[in-house]
C-alpha positions as CSV (number, residue, x, y, z in Angstrom):
1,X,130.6,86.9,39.0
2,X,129.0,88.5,42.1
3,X,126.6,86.0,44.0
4,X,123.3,87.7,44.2
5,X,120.4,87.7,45.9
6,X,117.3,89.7,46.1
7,X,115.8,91.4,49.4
8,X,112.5,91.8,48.2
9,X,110.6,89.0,46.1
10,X,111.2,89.7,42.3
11,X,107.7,88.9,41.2
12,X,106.1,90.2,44.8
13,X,108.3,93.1,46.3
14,X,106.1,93.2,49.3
15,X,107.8,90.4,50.2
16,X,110.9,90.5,51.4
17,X,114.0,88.4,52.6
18,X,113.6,86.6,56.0
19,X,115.7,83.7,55.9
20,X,118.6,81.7,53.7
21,X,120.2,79.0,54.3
22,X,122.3,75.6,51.8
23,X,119.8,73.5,53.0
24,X,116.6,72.8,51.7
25,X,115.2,70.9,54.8
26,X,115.9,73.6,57.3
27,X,114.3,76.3,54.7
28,X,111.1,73.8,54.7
29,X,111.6,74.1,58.1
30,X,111.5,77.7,58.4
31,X,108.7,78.4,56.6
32,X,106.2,76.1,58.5
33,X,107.1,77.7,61.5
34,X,106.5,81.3,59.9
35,X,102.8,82.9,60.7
36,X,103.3,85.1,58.0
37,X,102.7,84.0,54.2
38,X,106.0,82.9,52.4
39,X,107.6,82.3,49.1
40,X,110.7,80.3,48.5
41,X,113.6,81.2,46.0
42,X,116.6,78.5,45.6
43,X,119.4,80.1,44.1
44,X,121.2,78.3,41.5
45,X,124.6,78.8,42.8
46,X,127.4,76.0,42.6
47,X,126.4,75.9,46.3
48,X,122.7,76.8,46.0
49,X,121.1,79.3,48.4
50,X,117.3,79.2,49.6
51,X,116.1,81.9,50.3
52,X,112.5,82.1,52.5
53,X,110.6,85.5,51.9
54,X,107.5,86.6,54.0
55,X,105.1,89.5,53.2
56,X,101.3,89.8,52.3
57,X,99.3,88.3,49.9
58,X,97.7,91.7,48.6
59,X,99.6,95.1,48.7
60,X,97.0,98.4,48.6
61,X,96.6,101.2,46.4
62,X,97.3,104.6,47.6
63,X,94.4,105.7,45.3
64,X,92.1,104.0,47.0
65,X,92.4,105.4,50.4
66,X,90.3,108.6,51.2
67,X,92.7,110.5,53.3
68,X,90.0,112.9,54.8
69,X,89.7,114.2,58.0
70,X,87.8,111.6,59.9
71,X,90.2,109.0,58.5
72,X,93.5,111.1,59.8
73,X,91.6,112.2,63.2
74,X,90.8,108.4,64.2
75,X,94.4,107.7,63.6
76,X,96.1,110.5,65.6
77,X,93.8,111.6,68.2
78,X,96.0,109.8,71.0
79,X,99.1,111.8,69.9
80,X,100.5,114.5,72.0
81,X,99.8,117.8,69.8
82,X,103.4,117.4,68.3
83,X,102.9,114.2,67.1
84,X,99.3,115.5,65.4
85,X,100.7,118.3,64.2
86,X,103.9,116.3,61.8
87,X,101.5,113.7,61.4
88,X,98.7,115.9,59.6
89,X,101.6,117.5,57.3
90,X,102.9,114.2,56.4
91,X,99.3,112.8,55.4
92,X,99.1,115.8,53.4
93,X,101.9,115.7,51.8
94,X,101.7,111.4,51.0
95,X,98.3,112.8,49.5
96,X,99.6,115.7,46.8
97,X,102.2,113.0,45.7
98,X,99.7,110.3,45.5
99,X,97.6,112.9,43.0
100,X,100.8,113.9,41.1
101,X,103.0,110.9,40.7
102,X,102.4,106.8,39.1
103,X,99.6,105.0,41.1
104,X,102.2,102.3,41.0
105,X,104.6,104.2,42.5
106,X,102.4,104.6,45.5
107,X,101.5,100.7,46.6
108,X,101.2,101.0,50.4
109,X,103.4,98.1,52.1
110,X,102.5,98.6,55.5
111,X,100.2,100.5,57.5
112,X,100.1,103.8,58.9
113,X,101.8,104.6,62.3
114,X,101.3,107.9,63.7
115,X,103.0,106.9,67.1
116,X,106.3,106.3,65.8
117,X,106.4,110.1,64.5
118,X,106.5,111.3,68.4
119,X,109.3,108.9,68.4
120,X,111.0,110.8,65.8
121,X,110.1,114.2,67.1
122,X,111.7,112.7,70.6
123,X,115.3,112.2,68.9
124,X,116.0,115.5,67.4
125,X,118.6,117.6,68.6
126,X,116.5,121.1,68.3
127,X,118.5,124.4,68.7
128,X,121.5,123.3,67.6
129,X,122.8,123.7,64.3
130,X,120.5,124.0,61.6
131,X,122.0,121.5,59.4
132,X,121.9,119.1,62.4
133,X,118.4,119.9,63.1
134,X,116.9,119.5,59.8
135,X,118.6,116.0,58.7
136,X,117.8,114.7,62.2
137,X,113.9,115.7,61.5
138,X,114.4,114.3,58.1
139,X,116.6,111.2,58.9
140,X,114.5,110.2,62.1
141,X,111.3,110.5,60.1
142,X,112.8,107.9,57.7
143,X,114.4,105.6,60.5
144,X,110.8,105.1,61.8
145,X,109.2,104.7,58.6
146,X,105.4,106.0,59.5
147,X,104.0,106.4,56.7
148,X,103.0,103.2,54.3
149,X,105.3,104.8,51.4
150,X,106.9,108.2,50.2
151,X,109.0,108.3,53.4
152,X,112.2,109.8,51.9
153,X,110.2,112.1,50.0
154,X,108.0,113.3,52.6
155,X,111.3,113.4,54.5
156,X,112.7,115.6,52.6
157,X,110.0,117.8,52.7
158,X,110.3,117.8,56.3
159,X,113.8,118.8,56.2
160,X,113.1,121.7,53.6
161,X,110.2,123.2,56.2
162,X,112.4,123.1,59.2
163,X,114.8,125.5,57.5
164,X,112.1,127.6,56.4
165,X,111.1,127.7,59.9
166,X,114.3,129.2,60.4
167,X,114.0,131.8,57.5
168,X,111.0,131.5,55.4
169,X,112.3,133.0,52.8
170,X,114.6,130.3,52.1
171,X,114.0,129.0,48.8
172,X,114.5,124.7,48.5
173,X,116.9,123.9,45.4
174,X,115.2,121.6,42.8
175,X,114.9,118.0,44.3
176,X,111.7,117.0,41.6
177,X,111.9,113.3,40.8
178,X,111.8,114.6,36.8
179,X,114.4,117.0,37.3
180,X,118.0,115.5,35.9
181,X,119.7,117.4,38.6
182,X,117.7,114.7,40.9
183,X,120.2,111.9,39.2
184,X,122.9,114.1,39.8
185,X,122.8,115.2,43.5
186,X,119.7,113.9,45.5
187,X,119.0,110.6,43.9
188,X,122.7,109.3,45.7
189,X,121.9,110.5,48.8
190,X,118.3,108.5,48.8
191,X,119.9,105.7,47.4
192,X,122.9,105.5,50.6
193,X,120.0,105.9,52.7
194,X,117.9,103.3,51.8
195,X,121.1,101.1,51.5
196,X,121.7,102.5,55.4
197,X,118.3,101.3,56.6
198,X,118.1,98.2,55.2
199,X,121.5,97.1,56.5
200,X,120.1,98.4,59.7
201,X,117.1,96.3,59.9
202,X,118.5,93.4,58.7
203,X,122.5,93.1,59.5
204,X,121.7,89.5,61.2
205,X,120.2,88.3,58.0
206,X,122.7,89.4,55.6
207,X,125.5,88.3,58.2
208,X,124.0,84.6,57.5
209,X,124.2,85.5,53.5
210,X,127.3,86.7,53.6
211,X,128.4,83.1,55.6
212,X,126.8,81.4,52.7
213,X,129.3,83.5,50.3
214,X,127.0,85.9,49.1
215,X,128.2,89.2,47.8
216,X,125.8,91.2,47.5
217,X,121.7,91.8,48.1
218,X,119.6,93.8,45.4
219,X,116.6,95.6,46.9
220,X,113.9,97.1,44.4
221,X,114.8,99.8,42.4
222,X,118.2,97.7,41.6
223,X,120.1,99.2,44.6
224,X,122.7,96.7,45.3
225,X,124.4,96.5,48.6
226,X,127.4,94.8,48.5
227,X,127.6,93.3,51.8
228,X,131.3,93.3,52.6
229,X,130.8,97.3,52.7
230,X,129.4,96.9,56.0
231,X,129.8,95.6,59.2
232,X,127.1,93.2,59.8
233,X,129.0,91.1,62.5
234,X,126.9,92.6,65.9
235,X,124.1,92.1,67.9
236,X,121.0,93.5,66.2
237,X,120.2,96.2,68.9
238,X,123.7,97.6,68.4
239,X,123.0,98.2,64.8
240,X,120.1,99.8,65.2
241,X,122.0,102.3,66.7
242,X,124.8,101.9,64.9
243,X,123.3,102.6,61.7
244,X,120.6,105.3,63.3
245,X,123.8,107.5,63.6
246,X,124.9,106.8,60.4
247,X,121.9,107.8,58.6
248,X,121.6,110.8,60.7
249,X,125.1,111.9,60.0
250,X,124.2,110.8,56.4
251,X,121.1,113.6,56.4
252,X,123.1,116.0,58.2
253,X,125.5,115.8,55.2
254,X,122.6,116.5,52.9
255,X,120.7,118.9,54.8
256,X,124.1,121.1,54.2
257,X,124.6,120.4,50.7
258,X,121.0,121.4,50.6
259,X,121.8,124.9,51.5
260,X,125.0,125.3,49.9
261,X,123.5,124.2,46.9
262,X,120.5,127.2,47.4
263,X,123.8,129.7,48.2
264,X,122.7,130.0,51.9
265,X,126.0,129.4,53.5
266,X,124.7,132.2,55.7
267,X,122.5,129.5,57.3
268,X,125.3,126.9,57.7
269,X,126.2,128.5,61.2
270,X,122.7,129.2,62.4
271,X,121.0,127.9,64.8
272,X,118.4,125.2,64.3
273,X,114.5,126.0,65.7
274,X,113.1,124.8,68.8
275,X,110.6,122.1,68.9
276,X,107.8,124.5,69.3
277,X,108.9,127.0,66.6
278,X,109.1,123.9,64.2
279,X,105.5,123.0,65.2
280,X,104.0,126.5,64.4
281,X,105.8,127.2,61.1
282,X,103.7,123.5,60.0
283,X,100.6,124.8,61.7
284,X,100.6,128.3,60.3
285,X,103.1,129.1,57.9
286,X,101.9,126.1,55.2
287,X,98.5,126.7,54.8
288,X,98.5,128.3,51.5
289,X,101.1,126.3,50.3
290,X,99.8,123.5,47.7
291,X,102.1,120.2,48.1
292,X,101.5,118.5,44.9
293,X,104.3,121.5,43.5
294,X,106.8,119.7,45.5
295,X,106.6,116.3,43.6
């Protein structure tokens, strides 16, 4: 049987793993050195595994933020225009699926970080193709993780607006969490990504499970990643980009099953939009549209 261990707490998934080791003194250790608050497991193996997790006490509601205009302007005014631009899309659309899905599916584990969606903006390759283009917006929005949850939907989003950029007419294949063609074809491709990132972050951490004979780490949602599937064995900054140009080429991949999927092979070929065109297609060409139709 497969030696398992969970990434995030199983009683309190906003915390997650930070430390194992077969010793109980040096996971004592560990977690009277950490600033953060902690919770142990000790996995009954035949060689046990502890396990320290860190995370906060108190994880907030989506419902009760008020996402109005005061509360979005005092957290992007510093942005260059870009930046403000994505950002206010993004806020909007965290907001129609905060009104249309499970308030528990919209717990917010972290705070809000407008900077890091310049970042993003920063590492896409615009003009060229458009399947390059949109899964770089889209898989760059999710590498940086701004928002406090919904990034791989908002993602997605992105992605679907930055080929309607291209041709507005374009008309998004069903990705709708209720929809069974999400288990079929999109749910996969969230799933590899979120197994992507997380080996990304953490590929020093699950190196030292995987030296302790664990086989594989269970985030929420039951997505298993079996660690000898990756290559965890490198210094952390080379992961980071090691697995930022997997993901990418992972979004790529689904930005062009996207379009085959809508029978737009015509766009296949065609070249991605500029930054700027991006920008004014958010600015101007969604301000009809109602987000909440998207989720």
């Amino acid at each position: 049987m497969a030696r398992l261990v969970f990434y995030h707490h199983p009683q309190a998934e906003n915390f997650s793993l930070k430390y194992s080791s077969a010793s109980v003194a040096e996971i004592r250790s560990q977690q009277e050195q950490s600033d953060e608050s902690t919770k142990l497991i000790g996995y009954p193996f035949e060689a046990p595994v502890y396990v320290l997790y860190e995370g906060d006490s108190e994880i907030e509601s989506a419902q009760d933020i008020d996402f109005d205009q005061e509360w979005l302007s005092d957290r992007i005014r510093d942005l260059p225009r870009a930046g403000q631009v994505v950002a206010f899309r993004l806020v909007e659309l965290l907001e129609a699926a905060v009104e249309v899905r499970d308030e528990d599916e919209f717990r917010l584990y972290k705070e809000f970080e407008p900077q890091k969606i310049q970042q993003a903006l920063d590492h896409v390759s615009w003009e060229a193709p458009l399947p390059t283009v949109a899964g770089e917006v889209m898989s760059n929005l999710i590498l940086r993780h701004s928002l406090p949850n919904a990034n791989h939907r908002t993602g997605i989003a992105m992605l679907q607006f930055c080929i309607e950029s291209v041709d507005p007419d374009f008309e998004m294949p069903r990705t709708h969490v209720d929809d069974d063609s999400w288990r079929e074809w999109v749910d996969p491709y969230i799933v590899d990504s979120k197994r992507l990132i997380t080996v990304r972050r953490n590929n020093l951490r699950f190196k030292q499970l995987e030296d302790l004979d664990v086989d594989v780490v269970e985030r929420k949602d039951g997505i298993q990643i079996r660690l000898a599937e990756f290559e965890l064995d490198m210094h952390w900054r080379e992961a980071l980009t090691e697995y930022a140009g997997q993901h990418e080429s992972h979004c790529t991949d689904f930005a062009q099953a996207v379009l085959e999927r809508a029978g737009r092979d015509d766009l296949l070929d065609r070249q991605g939009p500029t930054k700027q065109e991006f920008l004014t297609y958010l600015e101007n060409g969604l301000v009809e549209r109602d987000f909440r139709e998207m989720f």
